[in-house]
C-alpha positions as CSV (number, residue, x, y, z in Angstrom):
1,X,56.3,68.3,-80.9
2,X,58.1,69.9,-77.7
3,X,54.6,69.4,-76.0
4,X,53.7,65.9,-76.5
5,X,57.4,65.0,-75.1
6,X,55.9,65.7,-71.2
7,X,52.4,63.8,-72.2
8,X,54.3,61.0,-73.0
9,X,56.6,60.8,-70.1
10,X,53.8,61.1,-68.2
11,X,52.0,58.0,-70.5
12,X,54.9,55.9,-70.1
13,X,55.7,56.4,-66.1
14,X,51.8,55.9,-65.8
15,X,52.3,52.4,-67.8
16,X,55.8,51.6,-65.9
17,X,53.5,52.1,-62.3
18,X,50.2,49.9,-63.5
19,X,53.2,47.1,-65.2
20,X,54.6,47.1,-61.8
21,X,51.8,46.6,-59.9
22,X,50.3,44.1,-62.3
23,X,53.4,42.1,-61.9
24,X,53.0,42.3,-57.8
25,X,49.7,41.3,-58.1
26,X,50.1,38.6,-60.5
27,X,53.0,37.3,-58.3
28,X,51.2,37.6,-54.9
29,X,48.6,35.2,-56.8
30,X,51.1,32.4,-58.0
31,X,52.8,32.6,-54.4
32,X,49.5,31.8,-52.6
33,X,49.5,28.5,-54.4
34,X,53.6,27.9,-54.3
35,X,53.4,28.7,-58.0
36,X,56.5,30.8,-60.3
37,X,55.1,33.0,-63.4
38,X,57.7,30.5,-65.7
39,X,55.5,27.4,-64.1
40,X,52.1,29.4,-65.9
41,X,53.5,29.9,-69.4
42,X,51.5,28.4,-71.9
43,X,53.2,25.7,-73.4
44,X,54.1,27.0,-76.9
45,X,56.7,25.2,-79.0
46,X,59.6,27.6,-77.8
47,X,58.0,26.7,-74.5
48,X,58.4,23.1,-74.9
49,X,61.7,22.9,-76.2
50,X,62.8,25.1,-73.0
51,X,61.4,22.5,-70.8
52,X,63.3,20.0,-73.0
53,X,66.6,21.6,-72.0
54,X,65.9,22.2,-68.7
55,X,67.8,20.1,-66.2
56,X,65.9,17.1,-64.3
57,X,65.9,18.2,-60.9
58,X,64.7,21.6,-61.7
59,X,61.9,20.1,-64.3
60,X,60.8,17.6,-61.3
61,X,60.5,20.9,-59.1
62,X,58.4,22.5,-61.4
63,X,56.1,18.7,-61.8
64,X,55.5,19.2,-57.9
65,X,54.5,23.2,-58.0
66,X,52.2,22.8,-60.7
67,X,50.8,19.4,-58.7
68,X,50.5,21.0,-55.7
69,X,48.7,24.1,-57.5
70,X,45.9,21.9,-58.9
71,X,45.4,20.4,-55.5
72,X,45.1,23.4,-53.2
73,X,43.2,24.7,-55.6
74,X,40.8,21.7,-55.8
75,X,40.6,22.1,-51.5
76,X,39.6,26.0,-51.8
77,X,43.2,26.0,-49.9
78,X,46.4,28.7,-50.9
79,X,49.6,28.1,-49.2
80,X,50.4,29.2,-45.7
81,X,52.9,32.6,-46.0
């Protein structure tokens, strides 16, 4: 058992590295098209009643991202940096 404890350090920095740079890449994605990871969520039911709670101005915000998302995307366009 005392050597599996370094194999699965090693496993679980490995997976801590490729979540990390899954996350950057991911967010370098959504930021090319003005987008947050929250505005991608698929709309579950918990998702919903999130939205639901959320307040107007904020809910408006995230209207616009998603709006201007579908658009650029529509042009071949990403957002200037």
């Amino acid at each position: 058992c005392e050597a599996a404890a370094p194999v699965m350090s090693f496993f679980q920095t490995l997976w801590k590295r490729a979540g990390a740079a899954y996350r950057a890449k991911v967010g370098k994605d959504l930021t090319a098209y003005g987008l947050m990871y929250e505005d991608c969520l698929i709309e579950t039911e918990n998702v919903k009643l999130a939205l639901k709670r959320l307040p107007k101005d904020i809910l408006v915000a995230r209207e616009q991202r998603l709006k201007r998302a579908m658009f650029l995307s529509s042009q071949h366009k990403r957002c200037r940096p």
